[in-house]
BASERO-504162 format. One record per residue (C-alpha): residue in three letters; x, y, z. Coordinates in steps of 0.001 Angstrom, whole numbers, plus 500000, padded with zeros to 6 digits. Layout:
<atoms>
ALAXYZ;...
</atoms>
This chain:
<atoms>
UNK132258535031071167;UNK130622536541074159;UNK132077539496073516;UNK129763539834070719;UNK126815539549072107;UNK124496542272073506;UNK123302543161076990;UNK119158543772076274;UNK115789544315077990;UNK113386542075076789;UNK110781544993076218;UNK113112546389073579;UNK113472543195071115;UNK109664541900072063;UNK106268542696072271;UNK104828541361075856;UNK100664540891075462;UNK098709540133078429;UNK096108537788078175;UNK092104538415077669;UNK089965538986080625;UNK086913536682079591;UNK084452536474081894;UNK082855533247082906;UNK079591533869081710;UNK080720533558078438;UNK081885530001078931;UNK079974527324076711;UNK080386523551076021;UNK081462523952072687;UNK083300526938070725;UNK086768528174071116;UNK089506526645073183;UNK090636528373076037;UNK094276528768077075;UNK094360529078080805;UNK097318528978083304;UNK095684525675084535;UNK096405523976081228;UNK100283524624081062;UNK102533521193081224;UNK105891521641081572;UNK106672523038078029;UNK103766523170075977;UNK099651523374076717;UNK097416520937077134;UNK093691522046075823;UNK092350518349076601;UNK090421519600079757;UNK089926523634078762;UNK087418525700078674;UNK085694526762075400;UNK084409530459074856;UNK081087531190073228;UNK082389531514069429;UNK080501535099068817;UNK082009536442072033;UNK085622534981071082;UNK085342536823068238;UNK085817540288070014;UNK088904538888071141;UNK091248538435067550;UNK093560539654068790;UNK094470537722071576;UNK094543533924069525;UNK097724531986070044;UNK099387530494067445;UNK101966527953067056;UNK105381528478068342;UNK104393531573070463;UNK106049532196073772;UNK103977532193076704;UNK104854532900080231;UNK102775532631083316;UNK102179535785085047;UNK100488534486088324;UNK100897530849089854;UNK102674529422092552;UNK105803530310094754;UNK109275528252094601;UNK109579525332095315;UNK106084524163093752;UNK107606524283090059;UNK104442522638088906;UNK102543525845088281;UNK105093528539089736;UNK104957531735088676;UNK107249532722085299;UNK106671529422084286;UNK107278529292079669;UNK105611527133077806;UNK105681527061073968;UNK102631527030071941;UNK101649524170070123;UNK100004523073067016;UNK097132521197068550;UNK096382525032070946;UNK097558527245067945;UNK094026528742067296;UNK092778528875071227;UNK092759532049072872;UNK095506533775075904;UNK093254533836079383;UNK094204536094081314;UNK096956535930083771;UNK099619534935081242;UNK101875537303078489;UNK102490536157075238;UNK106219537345074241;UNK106116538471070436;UNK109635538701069163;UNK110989541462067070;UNK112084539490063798;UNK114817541949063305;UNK116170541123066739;UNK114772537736067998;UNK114143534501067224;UNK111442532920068568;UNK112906529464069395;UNK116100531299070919;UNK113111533517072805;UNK111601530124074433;UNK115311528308075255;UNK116276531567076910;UNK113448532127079110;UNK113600528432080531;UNK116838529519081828;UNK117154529103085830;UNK118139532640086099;UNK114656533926084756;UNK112723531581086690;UNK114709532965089497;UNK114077536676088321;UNK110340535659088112;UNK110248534607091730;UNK112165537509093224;UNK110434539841091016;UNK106494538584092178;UNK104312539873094427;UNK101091539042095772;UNK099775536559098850;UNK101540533741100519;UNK099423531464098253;UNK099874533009095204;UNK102085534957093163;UNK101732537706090661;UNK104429538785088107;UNK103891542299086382;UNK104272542664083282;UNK106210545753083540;UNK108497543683085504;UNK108725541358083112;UNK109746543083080007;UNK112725544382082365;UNK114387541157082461;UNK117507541637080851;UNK120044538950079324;UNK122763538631076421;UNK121487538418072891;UNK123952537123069954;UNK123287537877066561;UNK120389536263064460;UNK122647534357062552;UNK123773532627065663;UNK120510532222067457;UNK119334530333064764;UNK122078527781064896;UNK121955527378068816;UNK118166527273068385;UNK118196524222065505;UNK120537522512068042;UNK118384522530071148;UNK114907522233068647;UNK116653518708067226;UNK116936517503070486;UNK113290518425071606;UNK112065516469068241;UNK113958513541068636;UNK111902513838072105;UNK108546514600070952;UNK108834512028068507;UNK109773509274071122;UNK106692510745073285;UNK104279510204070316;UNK105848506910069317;UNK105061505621073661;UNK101534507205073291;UNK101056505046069885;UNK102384501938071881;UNK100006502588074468;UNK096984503029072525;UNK097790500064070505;UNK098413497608073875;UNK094955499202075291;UNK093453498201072265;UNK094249494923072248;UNK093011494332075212;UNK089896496270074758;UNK089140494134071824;UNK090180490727073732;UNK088699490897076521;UNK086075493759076719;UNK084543493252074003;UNK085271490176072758;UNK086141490615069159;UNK087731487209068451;UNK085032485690069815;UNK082077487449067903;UNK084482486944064305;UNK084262483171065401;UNK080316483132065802;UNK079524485128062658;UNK081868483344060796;UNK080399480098062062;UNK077164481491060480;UNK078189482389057337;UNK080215478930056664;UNK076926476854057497;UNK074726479738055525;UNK077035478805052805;UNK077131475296052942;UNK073133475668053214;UNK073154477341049967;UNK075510474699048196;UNK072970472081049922;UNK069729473394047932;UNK068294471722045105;UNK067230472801041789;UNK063884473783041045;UNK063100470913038792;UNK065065468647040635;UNK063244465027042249;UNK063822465159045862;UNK066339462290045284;UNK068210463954043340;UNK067799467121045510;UNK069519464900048735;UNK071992463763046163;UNK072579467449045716;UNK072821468393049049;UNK074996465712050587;UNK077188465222047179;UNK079984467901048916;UNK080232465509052457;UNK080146462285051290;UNK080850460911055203;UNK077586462203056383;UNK075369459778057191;UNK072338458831055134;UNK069775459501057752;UNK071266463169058229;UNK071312463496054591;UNK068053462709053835;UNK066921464862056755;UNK069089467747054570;UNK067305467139051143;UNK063753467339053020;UNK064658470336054666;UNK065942471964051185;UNK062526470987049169;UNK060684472479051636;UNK062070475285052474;UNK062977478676050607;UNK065952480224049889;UNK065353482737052507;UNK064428480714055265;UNK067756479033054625;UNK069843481725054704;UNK067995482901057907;UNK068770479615059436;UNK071211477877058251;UNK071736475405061092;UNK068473474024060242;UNK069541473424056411;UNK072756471312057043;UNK073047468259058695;UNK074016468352062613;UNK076730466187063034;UNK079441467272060831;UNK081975465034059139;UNK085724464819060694;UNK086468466810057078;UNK083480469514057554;UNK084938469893061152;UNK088319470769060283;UNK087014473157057346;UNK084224475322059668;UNK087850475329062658;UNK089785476657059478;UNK087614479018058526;UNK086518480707062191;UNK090028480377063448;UNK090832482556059906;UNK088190484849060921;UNK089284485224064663;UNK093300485988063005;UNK091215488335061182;UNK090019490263063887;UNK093130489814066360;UNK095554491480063675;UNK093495493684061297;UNK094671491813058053;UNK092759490508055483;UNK092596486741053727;UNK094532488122051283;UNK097325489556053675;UNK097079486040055886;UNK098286483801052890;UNK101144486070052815;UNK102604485419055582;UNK105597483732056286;UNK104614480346057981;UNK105755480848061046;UNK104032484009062055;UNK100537482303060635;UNK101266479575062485;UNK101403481842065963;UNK098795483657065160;UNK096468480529064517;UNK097432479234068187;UNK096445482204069187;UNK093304482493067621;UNK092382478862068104;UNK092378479652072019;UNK089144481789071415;UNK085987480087072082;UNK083148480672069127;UNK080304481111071522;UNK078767483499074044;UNK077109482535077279;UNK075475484590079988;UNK076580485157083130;UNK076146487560086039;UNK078446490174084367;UNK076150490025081103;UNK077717488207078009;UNK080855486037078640;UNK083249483692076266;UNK081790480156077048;UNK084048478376079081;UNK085749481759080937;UNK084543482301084561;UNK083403484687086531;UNK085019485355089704;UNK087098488161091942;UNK089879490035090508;UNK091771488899093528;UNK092294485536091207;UNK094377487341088719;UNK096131490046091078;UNK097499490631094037;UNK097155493885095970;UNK100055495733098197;UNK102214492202098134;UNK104595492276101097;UNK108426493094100514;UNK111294493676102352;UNK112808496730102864;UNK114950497835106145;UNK114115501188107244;UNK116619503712106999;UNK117850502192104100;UNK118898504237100677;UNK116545502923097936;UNK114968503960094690;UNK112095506319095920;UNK108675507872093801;UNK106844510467094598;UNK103459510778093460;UNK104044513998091871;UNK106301511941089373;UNK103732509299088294;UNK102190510295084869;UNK098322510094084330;UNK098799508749080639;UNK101835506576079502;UNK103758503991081787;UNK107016505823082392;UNK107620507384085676;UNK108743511155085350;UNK111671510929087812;UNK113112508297090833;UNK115370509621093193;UNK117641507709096141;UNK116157508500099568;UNK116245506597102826;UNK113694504811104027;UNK110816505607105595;UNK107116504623105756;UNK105527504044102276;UNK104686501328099994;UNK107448499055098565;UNK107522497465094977;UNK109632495610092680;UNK109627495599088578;UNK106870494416087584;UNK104971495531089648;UNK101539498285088686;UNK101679501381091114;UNK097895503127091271;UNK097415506217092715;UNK094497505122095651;UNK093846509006096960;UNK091594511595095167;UNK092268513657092899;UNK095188511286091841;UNK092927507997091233;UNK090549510325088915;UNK093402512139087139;UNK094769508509085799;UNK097728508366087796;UNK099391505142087537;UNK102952503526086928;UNK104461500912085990;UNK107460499027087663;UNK110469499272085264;UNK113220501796086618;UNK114667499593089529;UNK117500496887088978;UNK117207493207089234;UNK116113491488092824;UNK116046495869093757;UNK112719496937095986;UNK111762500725095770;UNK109404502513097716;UNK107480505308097462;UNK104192506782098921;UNK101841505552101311;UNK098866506663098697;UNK099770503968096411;UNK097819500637095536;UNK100639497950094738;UNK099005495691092124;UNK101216492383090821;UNK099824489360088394;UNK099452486015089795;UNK102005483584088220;UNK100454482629085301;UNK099766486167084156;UNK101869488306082466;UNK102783491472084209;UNK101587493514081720;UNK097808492660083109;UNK098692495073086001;UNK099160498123084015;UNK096752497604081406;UNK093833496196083844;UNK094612499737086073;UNK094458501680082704;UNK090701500082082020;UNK088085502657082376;UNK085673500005083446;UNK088452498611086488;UNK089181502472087645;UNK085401503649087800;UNK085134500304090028;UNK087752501825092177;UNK086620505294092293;UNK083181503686093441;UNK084836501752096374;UNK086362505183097401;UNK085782506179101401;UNK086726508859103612;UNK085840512578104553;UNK085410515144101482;UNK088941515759099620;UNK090527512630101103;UNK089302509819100028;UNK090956506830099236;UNK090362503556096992;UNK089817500127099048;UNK092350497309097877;UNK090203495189099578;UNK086851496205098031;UNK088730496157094438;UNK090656492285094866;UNK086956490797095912;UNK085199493037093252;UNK083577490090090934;UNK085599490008087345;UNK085535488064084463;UNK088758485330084911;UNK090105485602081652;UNK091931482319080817;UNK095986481911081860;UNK096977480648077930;UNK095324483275076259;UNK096755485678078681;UNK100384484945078356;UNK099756484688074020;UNK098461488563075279;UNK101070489375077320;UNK103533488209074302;UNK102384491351072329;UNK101824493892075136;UNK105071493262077251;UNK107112494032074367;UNK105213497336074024;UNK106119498360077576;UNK109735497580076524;UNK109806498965073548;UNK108358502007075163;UNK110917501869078474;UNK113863502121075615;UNK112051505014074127;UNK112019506344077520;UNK115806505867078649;UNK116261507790075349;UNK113810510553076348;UNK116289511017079507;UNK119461510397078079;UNK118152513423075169;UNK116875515693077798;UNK119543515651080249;UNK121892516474076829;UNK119273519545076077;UNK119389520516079591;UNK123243520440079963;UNK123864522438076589;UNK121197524532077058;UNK122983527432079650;UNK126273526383077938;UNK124984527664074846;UNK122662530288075583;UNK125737532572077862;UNK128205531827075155;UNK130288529569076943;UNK130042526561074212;UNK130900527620070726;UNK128234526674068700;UNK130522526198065732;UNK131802523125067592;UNK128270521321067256;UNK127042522293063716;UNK126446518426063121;UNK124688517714066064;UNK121124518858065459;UNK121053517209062316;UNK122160513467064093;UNK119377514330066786;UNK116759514777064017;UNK117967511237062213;UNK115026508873062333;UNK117486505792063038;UNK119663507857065747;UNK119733505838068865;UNK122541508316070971;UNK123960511625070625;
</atoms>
């Protein structure tokens, strides 16, 4: 098969385009999305943080917009071993950059079409041997390096026919789906378990659904409560207390004097003062009914209709669970608070840098901070290493990253990758952060993922310029709203088995890769017949595939 194939420059089957040199004085806050060596990840580009160029002047620039799929390689960056932005580094356009423009200091790689396919184009290039040839190829400073573009488009490398680059590329592009769609599916779990608790116990959303529905039953009953026009005010009480016959007749009669004397409006407006205070054992269990409905409302996002169609037992759970909102707001020090919730440290939910055991010297799970991700849960990569000084956790555990930039980038783990009664450790810049029993572990994680809990940290920050660090201390005393233990394991309920469903996602994510990583060089020198895997991409790409 490799017979077949053809020795060729990449020059002679592409088109190499260095990027445009836009100065910074064309920089704006809004206009057109900049595609700078900075915002590279390890296959794609990341435009969440980029600069934007004045739309008039990006216009002089057509040429030069990337669009999805294109091949782009970094022409200056880093030496070897600092893969994260070393020089010859390919990334692959896509759909949320196609549009942006190519900065400077990068090539886009335009395939021939009669030659080369693009997707072969991008599984070649992230080769070793090319990120090899990149490095030896560079020149430039001890702190950075610069790839030419002459010497890029020198690179040489075997090239089968189009027929055949297409079937080794729909192989390797299955896999990456299958991946990308697990990545998308963890970011969707994610948002939804940050939600949740955003709604619970940020802003209170069950709680507010319980007061305004409060309002509206006793507007209502108000309404049913008001007499006729031409009705005697006899009749009128009649009227009005006719729907709760246990009322008594004192709080009746205080009802029908209210409703002759007041308007519509001034009922509707206050509706407390149109119905009696003390409420019948029958009223009572109506008004819990309908807030608890209300708060079940707000907690899962269906409506009345789609709550009587429920199967009885998952109403019944989610009625607990809204029954253990209260239907009132208090103030307290922290501003507006669930009555009956407290107000004290977040030291009485977590507990910072727990002690473990772990004998030095020993071989144990280890992660670096370079492998903790600033969105999602799922650590990039733990490796076996011995021993040494650092911080020491067990699953379940919430890793934060304490030092700047780390803490401000959003770096932060959680404990999943180790096995039963295992400890790993890792680096001394990280703030351990476990539950206290009664809390699910899940409160870790998602309390270290609140924007309002990290800008607390930020602020307790010390240290000379460039190394600061966050105070565990300062952050476990920090004064917090103490959100109640049964609510929080009903929470932890729905967010734990987010985290798992997203650490299964995950294994996947590895299990894929490390497939797309061993076929790729097989397949890309020749070596594996690709005849022999013509059903594998489309197994990869089945929505209900679980292995390959």
């Amino acid at each position: 098969m490799v017979s077949k194939w053809t020795q060729v420059r990449l020059d002679s089957v592409a088109v190499l385009r260095n990027g445009a040199g836009i100065k910074q004085d064309f920089f704006s806050e809004s206009g057109i999305p900049l595609a700078r060596v900075s915002d590279f990840t390890q296959d794609s580009i990341d435009l969440s943080a980029c600069k934007k160029v004045e739309s008039s002047h990006a216009a002089c620039w057509k040429s030069h917009v990337l669009k999805e799929g294109n091949v782009v390689v970094a022409t200056v960056g880093s030496w070897p071993p600092n893969w994260t932005s070393v020089v010859g580094k390919v990334v692959r356009v896509p759909f949320g950059a196609s549009g942006a423009l190519q900065n400077q200091n990068t090539c886009c790689v335009l395939p021939l079409s009669d030659f080369l396919n693009q997707e072969f184009l991008f599984y070649r290039l992230k080769l070793e041997d090319f990120a090899l040839y990149a490095a030896n190829n560079a020149g430039g400073s001890a702190n950075q390096a610069r790839l030419p573009i002459k010497k890029l488009g020198e690179f040489q490398f075997l090239l089968p026919s189009l027929v055949e680059q297409r079937l080794i590329s729909s192989v390797l592009s299955a896999l990456d789906r299958k991946v990308d769609l697990n990545r998308q599916i963890n970011q969707t779990l994610e948002q939804m378990a940050q939600a949740i608790f955003q709604s619970w116990f940020v802003d209170f959303d069950p709680v507010k659904a319980k007061i305004s529905a409060r309002e509206n039953w006793l507007t209502r009953q108000a309404d049913q409560a008001q007499p006729h026009a031409d009705a005697p005010p006899f009749e009128a009480a009649a009227s009005a207390a006719q729907p709760f016959a246990q009322v008594s007749n004192q709080a009746s009669n205080q009802a029908a004097k209210k409703a002759s004397n007041e308007t519509a409006a001034d009922a509707a407006q206050s509706p407390a003062a149109q119905f009696p205070a003390v409420l019948s054992p029958a009223e009572q269990a109506d008004l819990e009914i309908f807030i608890n409905r209300a708060a079940m409302c707000a907690i899962s996002g269906k409506t009345d209709a789609d709550l009587d169609a429920m199967p009885a037992a998952d109403y019944q759970r989610l009625y607990h669970t809204a029954s253990l909102f209260p239907d009132e707001l208090i103030e307290s020090e922290l501003g507006e608070i669930p009555k009956g919730w407290a107000i004290g440290a977040i030291g009485d939910m977590l507990e910072f840098n727990p002690k473990r055991s772990l004998k030095k010297g020993s071989l144990a799970p280890y992660l670096d901070m370079k492998n903790v991700p600033t969105s999602g849960h799922l650590a990039d990569e733990v490796v076996f290493r011995e021993m040494g000084s650092g911080s020491k956790f067990i699953n379940g555990d919430t890793l934060l990253a304490r030092i700047t930039p780390c803490l401000e980038n959003g770096k932060t783990a959680f404990v999943d990758f180790l096995n039963d009664d295992e400890v790993g450790w890792g680096s001394t810049e990280f703030i351990v952060i476990r539950p206290k029993d009664g809390y699910p572990y899940s409160l870790g994680y998602l309390l270290a993922r609140d924007s309002n809990f990290r800008q607390v940290a930020i602020q307790s920050m010390t240290g000379t310029s460039g190394r600061q660090r966050a105070d565990a201390k300062a952050l476990a005393e920090k004064n917090w709203v103490v959100y109640p233990k049964a609510l929080m394991m009903e929470f932890g309920a729905f967010s734990e088995s987010y985290l798992q469903l997203a650490k299964r996602n995950g294994d996947q994510i590895s299990t894929l890769t490390h497939l797309r990583n061993s076929l790729l060089p097989k397949l890309l020198s020749g070596e594996l017949d690709i005849s022999a895997l013509t059903d594998l991409a489309d197994h990869a790409a089945e929505p209900g595939a679980t292995h390959v």
